[in-house]
BAVO-843712 format. One line per field, with one value per residue: residue in one letter; x, y, z of N, C-alpha, C, O in turn. Coordinates in pm, 1 decimal, decimal comma, padded with zeros to 6 digits. Layout:
BAVO-843712
fipa	a | ...
n.east	X | ...
n.north	Y | ...
n.up	Z | ...
ca.east	X | ...
ca.north	Y | ...
ca.up	Z | ...
c.east	X | ...
c.north	Y | ...
c.up	Z | ...
o.east	X | ...
o.north	Y | ...
o.up	Z | ...
This chain:
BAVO-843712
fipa	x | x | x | x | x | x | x | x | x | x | x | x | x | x | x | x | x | x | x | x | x | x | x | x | x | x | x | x | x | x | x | x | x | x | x | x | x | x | x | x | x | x | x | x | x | x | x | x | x | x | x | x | x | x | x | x | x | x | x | x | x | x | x | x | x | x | x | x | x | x | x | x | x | x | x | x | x | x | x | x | x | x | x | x | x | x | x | x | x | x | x | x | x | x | x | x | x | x | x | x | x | x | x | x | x | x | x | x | x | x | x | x | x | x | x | x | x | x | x | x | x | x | x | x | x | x | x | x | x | x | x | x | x | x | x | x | x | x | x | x | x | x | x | x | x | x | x | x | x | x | x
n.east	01920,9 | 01999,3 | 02200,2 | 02355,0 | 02390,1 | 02505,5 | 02731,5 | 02877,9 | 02933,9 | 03081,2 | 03322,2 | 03434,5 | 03518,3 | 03709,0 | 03898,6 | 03968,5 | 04106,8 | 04317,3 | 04275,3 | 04375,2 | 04252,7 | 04003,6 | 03922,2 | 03934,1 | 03813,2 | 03526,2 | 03482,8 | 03453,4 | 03215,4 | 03032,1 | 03041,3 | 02893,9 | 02724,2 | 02549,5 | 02534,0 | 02352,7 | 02147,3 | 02115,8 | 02033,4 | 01820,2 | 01512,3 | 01487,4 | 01408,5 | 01579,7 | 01642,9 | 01739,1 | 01733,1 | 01752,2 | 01791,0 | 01823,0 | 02100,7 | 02277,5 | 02263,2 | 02424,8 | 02673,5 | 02684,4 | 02770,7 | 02983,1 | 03168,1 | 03204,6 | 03303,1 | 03537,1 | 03633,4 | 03697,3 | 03893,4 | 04066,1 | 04130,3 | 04241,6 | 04452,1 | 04615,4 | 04670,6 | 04773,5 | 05066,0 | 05062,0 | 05113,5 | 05033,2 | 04876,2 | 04653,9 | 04626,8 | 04524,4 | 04274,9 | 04163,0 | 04156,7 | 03967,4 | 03725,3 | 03723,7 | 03687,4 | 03412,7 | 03252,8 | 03139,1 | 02924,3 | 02680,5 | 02452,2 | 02460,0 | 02568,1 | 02490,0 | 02582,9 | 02732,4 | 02655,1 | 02399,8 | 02304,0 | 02276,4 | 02114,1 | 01852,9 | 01860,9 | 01742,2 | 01509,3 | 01361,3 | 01423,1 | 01264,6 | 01019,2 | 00991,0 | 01018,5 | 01240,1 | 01418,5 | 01639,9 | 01976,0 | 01890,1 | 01661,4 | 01762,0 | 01757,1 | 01490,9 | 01530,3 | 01711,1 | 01578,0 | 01420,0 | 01590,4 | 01734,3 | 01584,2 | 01458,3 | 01743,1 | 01851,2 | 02062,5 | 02184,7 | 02299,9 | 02586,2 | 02541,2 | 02697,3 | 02790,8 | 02543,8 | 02460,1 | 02671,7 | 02600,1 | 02338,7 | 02390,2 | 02540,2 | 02343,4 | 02166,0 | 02267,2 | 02332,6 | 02091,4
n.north	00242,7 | 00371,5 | 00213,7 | 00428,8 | 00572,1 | 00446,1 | 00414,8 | 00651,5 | 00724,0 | 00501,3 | 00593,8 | 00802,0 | 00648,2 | 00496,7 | 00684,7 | 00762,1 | 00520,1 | 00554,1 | 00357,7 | 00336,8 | 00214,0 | 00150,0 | 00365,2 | 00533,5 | 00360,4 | 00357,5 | 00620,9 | 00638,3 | 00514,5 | 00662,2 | 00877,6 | 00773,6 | 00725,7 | 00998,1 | 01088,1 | 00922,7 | 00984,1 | 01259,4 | 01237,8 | 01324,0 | 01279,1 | 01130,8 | 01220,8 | 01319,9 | 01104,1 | 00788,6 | 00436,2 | 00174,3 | -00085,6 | 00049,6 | 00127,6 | -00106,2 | -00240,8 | -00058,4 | -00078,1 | -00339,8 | -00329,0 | -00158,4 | -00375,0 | -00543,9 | -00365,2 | -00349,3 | -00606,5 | -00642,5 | -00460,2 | -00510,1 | -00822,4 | -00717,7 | -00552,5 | -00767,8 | -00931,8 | -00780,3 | -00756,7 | -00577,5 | -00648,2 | -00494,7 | -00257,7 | -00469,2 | -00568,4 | -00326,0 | -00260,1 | -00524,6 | -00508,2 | -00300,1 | -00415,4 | -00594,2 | -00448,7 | -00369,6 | -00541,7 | -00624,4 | -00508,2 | -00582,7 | -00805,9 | -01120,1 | -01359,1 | -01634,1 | -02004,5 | -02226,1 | -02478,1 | -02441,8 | -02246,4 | -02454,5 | -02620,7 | -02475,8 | -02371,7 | -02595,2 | -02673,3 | -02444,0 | -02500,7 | -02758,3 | -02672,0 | -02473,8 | -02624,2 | -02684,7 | -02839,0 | -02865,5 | -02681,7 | -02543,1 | -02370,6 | -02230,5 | -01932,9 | -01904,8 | -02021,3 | -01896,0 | -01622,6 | -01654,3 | -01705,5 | -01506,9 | -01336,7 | -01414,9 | -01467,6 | -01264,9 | -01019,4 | -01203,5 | -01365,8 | -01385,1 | -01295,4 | -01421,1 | -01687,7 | -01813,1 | -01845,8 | -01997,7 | -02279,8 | -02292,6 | -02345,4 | -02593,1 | -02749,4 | -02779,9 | -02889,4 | -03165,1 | -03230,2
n.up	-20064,5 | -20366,5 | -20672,7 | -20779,3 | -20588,7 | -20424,1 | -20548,7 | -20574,4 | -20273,2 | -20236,0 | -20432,0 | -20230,4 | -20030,4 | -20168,6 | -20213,8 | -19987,6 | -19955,9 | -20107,0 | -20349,8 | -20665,8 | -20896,3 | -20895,7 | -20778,1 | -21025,3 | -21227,4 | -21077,8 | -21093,1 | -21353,5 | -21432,2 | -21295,2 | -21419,4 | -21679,4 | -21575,9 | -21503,3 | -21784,0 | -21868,4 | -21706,0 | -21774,8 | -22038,9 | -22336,1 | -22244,1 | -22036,0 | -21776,2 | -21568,3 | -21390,9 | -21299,4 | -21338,5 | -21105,9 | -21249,0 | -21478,6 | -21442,1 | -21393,4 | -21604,3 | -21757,5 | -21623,1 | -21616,4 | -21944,9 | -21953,1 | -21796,0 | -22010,4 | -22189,8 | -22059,0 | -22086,4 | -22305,5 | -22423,3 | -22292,2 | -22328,2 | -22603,5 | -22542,6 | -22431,4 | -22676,4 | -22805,3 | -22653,8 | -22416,9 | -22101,4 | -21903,8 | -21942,8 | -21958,5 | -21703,2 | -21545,6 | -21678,4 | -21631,7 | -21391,1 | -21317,3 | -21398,7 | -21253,0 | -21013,6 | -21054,7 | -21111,4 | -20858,0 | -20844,9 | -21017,9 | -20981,9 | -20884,1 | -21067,8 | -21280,5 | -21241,5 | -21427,5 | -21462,1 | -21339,6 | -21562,2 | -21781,6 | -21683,7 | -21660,6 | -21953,3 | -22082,1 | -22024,9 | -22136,7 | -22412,4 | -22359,9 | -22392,3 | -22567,4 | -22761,4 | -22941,6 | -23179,9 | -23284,1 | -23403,0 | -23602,8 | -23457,1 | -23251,1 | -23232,9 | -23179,7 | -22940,4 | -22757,5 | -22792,1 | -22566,0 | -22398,4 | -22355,1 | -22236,4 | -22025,5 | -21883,9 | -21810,6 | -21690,4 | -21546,5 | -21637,3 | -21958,6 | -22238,2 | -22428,4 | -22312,2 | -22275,3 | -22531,9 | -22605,8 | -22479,6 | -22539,4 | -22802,7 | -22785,9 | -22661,8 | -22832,4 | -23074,4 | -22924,0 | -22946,8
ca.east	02014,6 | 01980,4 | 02298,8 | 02390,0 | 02396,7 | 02613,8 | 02856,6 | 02917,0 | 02981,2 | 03216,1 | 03424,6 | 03479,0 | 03564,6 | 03824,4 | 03978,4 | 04053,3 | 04208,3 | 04435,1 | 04286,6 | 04354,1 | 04182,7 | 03906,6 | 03840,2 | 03894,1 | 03662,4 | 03388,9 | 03429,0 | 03408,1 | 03078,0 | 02965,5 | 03007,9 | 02858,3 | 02550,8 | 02557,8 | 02495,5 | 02261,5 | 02046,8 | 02040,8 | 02007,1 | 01703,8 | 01379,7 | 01564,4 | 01409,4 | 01701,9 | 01616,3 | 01789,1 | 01710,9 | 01915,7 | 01807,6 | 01935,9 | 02248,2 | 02313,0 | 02289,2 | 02541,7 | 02784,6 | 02773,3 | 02818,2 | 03138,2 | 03258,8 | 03217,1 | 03412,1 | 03682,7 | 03734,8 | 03724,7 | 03980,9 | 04220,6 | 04162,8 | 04331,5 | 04583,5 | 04708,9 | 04726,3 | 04948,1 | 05202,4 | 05084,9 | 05015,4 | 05033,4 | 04732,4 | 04538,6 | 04566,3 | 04453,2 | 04116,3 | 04083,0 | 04133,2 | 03880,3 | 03619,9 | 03676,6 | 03569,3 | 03250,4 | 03164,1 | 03103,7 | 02766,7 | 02631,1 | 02383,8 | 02529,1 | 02578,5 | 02427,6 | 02686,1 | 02723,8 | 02551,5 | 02216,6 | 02227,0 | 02257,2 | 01973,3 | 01759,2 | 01830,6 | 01733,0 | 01356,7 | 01383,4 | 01474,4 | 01154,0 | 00957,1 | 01003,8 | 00996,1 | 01337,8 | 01469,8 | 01810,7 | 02069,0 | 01706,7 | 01614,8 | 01867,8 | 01672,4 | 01400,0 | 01563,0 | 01807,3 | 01464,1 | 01335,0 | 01697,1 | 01806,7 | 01478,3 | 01476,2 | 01834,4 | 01839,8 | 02116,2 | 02211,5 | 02413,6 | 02668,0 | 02486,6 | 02818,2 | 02760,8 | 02396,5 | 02470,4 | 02733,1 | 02535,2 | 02225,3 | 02469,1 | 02616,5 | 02273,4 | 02093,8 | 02371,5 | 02323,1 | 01947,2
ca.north	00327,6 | 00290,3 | 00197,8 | 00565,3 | 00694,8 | 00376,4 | 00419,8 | 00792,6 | 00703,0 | 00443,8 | 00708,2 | 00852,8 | 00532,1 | 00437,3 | 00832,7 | 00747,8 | 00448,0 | 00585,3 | 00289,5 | 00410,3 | 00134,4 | 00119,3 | 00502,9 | 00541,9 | 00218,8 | 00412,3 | 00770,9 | 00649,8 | 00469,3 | 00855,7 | 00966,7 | 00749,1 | 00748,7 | 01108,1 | 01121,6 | 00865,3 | 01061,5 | 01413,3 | 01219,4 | 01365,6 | 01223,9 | 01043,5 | 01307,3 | 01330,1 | 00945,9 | 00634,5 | 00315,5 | 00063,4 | -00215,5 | 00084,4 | 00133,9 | -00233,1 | -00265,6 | 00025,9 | -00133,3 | -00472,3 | -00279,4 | -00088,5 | -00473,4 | -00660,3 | -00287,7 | -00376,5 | -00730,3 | -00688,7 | -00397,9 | -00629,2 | -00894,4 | -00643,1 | -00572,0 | -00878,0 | -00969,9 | -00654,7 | -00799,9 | -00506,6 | -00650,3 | -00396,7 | -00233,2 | -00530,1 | -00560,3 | -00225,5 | -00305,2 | -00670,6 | -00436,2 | -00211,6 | -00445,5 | -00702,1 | -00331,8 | -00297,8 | -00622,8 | -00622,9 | -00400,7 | -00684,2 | -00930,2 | -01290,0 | -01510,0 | -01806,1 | -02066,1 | -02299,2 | -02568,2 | -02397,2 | -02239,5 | -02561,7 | -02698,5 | -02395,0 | -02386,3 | -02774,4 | -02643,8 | -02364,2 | -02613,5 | -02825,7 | -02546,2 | -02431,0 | -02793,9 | -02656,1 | -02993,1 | -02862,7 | -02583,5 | -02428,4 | -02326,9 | -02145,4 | -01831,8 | -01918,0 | -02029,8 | -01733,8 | -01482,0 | -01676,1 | -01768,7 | -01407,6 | -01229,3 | -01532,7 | -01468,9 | -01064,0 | -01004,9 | -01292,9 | -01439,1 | -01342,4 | -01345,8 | -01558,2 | -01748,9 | -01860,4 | -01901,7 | -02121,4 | -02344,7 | -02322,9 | -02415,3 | -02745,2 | -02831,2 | -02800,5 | -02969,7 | -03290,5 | -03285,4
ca.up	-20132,4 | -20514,6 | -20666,5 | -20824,8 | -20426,6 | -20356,4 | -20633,9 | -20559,2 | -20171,7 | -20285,4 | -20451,4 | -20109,8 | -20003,0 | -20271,0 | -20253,4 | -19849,8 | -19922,2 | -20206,8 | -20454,6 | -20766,7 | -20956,9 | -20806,6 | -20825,0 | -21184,1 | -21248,2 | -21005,8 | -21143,9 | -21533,8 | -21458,4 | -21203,5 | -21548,9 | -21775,1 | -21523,8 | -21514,1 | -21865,9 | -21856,4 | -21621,9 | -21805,0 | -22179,0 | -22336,3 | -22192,1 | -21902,9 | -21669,3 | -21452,8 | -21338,0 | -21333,7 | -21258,6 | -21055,3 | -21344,3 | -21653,8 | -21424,2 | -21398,5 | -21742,5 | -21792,4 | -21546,3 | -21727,2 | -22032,2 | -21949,8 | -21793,7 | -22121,2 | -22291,9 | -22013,4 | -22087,3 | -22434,7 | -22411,3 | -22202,8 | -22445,0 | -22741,2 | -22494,3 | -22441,3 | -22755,5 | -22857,8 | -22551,4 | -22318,3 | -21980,3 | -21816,9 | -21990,3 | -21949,3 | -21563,2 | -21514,5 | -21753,4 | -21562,2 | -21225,6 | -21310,8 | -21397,5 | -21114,9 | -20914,9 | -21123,5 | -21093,3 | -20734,8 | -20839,6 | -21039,8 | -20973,6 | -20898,0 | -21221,5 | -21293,5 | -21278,8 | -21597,1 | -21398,4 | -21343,6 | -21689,5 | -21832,3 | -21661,5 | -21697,4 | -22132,2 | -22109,7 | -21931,8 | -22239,2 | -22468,8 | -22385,7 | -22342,1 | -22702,6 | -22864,0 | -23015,3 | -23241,3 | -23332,9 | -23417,7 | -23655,8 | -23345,1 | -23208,0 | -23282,2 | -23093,6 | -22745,2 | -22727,9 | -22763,1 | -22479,3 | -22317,5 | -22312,3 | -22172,0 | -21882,3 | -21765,5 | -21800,3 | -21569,9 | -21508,5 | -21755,2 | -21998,2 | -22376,0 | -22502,8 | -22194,1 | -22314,3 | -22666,4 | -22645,7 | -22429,0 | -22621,8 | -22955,0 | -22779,5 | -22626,3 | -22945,9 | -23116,3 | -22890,4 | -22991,8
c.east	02024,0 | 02135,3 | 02397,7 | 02459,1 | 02561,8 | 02811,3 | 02904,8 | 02993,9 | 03083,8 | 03319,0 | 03509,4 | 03551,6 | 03743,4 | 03940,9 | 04045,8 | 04131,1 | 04274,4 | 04411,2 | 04252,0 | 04203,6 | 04039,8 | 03843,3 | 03833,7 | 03790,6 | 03549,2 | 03345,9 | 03412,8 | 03273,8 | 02983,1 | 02903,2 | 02919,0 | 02681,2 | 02462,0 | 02480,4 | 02393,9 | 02157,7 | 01988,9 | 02052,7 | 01862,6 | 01599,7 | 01431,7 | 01478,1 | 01451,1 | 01659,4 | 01701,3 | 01784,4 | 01786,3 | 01877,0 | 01881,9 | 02115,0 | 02334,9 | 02363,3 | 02408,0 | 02679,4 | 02814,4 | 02799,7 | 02960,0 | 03219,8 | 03299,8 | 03336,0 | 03526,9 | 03747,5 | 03775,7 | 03876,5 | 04138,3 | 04240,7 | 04236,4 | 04465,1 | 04709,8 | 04713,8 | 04830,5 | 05056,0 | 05228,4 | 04980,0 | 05028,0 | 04901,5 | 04609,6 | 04532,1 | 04496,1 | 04312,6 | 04089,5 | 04071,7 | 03999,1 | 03730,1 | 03604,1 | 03612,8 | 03406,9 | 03192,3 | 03109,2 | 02950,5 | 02694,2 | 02525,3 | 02465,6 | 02491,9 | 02535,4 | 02581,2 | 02660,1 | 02613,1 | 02406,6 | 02180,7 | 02196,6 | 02113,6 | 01841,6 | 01742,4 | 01780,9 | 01542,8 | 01326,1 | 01368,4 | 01335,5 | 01018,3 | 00865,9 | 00977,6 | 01116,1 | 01396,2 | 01608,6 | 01833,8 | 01964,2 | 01682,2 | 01644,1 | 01772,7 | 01616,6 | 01405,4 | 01606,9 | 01697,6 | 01435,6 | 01407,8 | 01722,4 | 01709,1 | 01478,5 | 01623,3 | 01899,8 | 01936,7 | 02173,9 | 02289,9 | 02443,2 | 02543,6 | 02574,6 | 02803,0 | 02641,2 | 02361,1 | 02558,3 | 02688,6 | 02453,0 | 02307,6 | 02507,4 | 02470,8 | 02142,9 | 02172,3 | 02376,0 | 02193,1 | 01928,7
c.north	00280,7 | 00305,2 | 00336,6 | 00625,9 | 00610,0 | 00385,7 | 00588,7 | 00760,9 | 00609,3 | 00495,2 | 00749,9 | 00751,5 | 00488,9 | 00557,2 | 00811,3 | 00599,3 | 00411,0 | 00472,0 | 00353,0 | 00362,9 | 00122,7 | 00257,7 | 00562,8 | 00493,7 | 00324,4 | 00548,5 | 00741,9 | 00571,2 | 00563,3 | 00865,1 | 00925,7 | 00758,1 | 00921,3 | 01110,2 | 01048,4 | 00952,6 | 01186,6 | 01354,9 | 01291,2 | 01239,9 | 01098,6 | 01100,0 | 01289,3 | 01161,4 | 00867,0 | 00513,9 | 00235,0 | -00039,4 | -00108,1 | 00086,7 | -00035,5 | -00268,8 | -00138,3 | -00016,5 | -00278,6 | -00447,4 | -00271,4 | -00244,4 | -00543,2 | -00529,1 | -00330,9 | -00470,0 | -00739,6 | -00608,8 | -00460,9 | -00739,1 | -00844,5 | -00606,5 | -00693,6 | -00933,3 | -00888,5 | -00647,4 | -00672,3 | -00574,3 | -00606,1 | -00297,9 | -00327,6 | -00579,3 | -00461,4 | -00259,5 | -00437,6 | -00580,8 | -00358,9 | -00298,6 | -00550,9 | -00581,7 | -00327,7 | -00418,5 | -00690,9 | -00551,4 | -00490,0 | -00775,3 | -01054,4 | -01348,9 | -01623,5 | -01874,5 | -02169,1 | -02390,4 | -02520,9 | -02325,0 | -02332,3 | -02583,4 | -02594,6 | -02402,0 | -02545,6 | -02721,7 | -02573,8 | -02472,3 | -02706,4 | -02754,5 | -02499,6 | -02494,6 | -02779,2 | -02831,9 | -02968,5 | -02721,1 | -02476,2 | -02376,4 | -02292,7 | -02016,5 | -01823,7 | -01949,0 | -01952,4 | -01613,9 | -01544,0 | -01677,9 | -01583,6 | -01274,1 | -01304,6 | -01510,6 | -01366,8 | -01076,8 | -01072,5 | -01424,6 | -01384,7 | -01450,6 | -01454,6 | -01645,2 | -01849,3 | -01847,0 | -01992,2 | -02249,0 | -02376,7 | -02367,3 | -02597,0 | -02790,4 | -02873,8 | -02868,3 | -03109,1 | -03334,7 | -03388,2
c.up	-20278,1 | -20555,8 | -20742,7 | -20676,2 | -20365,4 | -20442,5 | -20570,7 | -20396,3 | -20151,5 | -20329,8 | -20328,7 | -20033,2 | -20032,1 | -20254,4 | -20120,3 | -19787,8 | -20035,5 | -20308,9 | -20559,4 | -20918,5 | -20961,1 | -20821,8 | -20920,3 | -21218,5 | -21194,5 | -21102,9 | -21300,4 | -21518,3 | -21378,4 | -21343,5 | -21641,2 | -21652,7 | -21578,6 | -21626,5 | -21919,9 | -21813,2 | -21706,0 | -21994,9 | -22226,8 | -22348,2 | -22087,8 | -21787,4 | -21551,4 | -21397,9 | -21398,1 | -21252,0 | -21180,7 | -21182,9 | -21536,5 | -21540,4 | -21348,3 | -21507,9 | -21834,9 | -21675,2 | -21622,3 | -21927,2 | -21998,8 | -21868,7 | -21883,4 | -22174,7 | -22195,4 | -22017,5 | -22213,3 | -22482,5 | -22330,0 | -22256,1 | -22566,3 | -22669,4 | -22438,0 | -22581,9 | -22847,1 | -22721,1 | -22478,6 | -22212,8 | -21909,4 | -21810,1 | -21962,7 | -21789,1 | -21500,0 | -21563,4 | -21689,6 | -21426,8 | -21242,4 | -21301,6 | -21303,0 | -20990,0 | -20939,9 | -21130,6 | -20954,0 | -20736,0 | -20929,7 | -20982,1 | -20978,8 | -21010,0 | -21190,5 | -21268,5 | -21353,2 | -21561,7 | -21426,3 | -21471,5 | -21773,5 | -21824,3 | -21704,9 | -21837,1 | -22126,1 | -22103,8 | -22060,5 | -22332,6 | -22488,2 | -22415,9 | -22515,1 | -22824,8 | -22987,7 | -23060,9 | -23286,5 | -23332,8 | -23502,7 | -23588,9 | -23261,2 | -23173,8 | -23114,1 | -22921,5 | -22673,1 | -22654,8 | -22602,0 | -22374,7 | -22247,4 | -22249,2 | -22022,2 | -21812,4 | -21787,8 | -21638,7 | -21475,7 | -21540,2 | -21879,1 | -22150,3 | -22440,4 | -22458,7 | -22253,1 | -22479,0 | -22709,7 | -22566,3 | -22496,8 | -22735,0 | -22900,3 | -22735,9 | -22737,6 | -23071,2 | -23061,9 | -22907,9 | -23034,3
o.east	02053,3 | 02203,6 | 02519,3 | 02553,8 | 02662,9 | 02929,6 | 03010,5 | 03116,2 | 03168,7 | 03425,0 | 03631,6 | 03652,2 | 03842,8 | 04059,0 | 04166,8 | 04179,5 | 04296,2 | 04510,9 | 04146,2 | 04121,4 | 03980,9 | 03730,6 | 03746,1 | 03686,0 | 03480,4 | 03240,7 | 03357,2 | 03214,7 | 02861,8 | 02786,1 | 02854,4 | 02565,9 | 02366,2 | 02360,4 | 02336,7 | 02078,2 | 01870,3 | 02081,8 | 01787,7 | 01599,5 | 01391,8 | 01471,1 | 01388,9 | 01690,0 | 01735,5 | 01819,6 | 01907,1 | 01985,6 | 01939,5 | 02222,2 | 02429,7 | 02475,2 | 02451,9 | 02781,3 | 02920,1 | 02836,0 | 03041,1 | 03342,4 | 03405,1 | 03449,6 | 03630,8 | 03865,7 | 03864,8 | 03959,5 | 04260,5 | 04355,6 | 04294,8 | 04573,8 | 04831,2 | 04808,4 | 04923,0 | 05117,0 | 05342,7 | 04856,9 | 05041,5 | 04839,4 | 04494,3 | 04426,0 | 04415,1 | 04231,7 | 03970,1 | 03968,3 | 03921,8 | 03639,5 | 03494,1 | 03526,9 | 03313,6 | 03072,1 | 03045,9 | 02877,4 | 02579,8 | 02586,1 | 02533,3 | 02376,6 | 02545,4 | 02683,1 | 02544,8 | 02501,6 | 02326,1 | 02063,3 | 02098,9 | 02024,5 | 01746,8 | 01629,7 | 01821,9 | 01469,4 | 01247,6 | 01269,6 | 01293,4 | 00922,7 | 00749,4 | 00938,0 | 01106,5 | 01408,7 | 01681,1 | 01754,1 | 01956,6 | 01658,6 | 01571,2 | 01714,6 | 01654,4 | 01332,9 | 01573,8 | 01702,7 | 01431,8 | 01357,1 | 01725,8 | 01743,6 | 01499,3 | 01630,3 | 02022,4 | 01903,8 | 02208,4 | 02321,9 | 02347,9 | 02498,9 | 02531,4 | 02792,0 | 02669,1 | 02248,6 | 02548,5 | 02760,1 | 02460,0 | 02260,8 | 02498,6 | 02457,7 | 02057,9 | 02103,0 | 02422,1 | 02164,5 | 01814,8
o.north	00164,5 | 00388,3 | 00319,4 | 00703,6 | 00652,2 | 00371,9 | 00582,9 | 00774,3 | 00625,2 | 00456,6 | 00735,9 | 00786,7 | 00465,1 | 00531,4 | 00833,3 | 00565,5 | 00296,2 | 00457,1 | 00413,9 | 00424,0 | 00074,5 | 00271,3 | 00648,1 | 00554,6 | 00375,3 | 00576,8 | 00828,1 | 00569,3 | 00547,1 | 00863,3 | 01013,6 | 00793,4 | 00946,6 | 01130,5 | 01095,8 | 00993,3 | 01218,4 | 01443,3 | 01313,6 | 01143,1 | 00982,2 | 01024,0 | 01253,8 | 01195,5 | 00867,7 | 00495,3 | 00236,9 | -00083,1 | -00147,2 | 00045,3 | -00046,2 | -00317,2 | -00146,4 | 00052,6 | -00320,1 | -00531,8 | -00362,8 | -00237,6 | -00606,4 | -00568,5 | -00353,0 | -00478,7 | -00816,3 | -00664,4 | -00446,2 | -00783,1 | -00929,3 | -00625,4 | -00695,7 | -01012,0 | -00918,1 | -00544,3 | -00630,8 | -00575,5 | -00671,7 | -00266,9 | -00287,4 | -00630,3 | -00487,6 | -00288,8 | -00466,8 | -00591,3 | -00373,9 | -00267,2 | -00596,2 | -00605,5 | -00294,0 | -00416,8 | -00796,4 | -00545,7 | -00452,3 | -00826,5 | -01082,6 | -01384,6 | -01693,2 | -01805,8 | -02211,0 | -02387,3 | -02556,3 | -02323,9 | -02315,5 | -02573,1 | -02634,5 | -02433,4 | -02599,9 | -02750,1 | -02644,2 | -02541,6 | -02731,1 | -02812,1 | -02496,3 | -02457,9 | -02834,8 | -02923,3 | -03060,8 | -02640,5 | -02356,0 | -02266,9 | -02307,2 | -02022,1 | -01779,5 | -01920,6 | -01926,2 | -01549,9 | -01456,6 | -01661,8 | -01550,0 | -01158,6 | -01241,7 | -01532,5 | -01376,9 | -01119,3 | -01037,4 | -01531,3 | -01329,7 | -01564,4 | -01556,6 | -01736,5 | -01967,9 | -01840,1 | -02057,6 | -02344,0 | -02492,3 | -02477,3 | -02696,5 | -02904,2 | -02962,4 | -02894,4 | -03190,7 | -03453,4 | -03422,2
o.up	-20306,2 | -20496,0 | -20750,4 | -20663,9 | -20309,4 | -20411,3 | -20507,9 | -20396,2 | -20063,8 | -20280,5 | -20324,4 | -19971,5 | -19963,4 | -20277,8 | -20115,2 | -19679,8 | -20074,0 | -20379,4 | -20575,2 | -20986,9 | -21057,9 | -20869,3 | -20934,2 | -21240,8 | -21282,9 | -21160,2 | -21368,3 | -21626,3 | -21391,4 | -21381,3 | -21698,3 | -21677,0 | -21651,6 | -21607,9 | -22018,0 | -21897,9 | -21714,5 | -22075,5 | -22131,7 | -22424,2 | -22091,2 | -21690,8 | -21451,3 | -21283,7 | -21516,4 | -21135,5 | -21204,0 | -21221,1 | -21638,0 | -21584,5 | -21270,4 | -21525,1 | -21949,6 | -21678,8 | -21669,8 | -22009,1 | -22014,3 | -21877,2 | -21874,7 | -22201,2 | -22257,6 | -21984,2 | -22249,9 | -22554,4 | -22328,2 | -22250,5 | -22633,7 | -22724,1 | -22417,7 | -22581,4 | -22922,7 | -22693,1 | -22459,3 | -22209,1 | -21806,1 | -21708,4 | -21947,3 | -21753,3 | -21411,1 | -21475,4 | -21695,4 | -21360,8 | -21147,7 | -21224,4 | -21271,4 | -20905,1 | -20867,0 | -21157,2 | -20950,7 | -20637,1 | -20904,2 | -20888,1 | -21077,7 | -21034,5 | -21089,4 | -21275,6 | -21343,4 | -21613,7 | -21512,4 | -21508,4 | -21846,5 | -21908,6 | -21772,6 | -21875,5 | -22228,7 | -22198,4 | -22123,9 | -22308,4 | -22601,2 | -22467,8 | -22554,9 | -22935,4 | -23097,1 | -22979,5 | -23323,7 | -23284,7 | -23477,4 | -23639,9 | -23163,0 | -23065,4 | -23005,6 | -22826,1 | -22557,5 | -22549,8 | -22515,5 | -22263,6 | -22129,0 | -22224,2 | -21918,4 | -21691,5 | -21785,0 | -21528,0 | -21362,8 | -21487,9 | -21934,3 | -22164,6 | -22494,3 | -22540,6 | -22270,5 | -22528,7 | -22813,5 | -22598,3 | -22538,6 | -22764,0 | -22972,3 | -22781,0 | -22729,4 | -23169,5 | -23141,7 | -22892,1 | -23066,2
């Protein structure tokens, strides 16, 4: 079931057990597929790896959106936007955890013959094609900054 078929049947899901959260979250990423699909030269197709990458899109717009709301002292706004995207991140790929990116930018790191913070650049290109989906770009730049920093 590619994850377009699963998100839509989730709807049905979420609608028969009255979560509101949960079926907003679903039906604003229907939509953004949707329009994914009929963009021109899409031909009607979508991938599960573009609608991955449009689900951890619209999570980074929901944390960042709940980050502006808490700092204008509405939390009320920003549980709804953390609710929504703790839904959408159930369709995700499992995260690295700090641990194994560590060790993995270290492998990178030798890999590259990176000698310092110069070479930033160069680990990122290599850091952020290697963990596609799998770690958070901030995630793997502030790692690569402290581990090229202890060079």
């Amino acid at each position: 079931m590619s994850l377009f078929e699963q998100v839509s049947n989730d709807i049905k899901v979420a609608m028969l057990a009255k979560d509101k959260v949960k079926l907003s979250a679903l039906r604003n990423v229907k939509k953004v597929f949707l329009e994914a699909k009929t963009a021109p030269g899409a031909n009607d197709t979508l991938t599960d790896d573009e609608a991955v990458r449009i689900i951890r899109k619209l999570v980074k717009q929901g944390r960042d959106a709940a980050l502006i709301y808490q700092q204008q002292n509405r939390p009320d706004l920003a549980d709804e936007e953390l609710g929504q995207v703790e839904a959408l991140e159930a369709y995700l790929p499992q995260q690295m955890t700090p641990e194994a990116l560590e060790d993995e930018l270290i492998k990178i790191i030798a890999q590259t013959a990176a000698a310092g913070p110069q070479d930033m650049g160069r680990v990122m290109g290599v850091a952020t094609k290697a963990f596609a989906g799998r770690a958070d770009g901030r995630a793997i730049s502030e790692a690569v900054k402290r581990l090229l920093a202890g060079s």
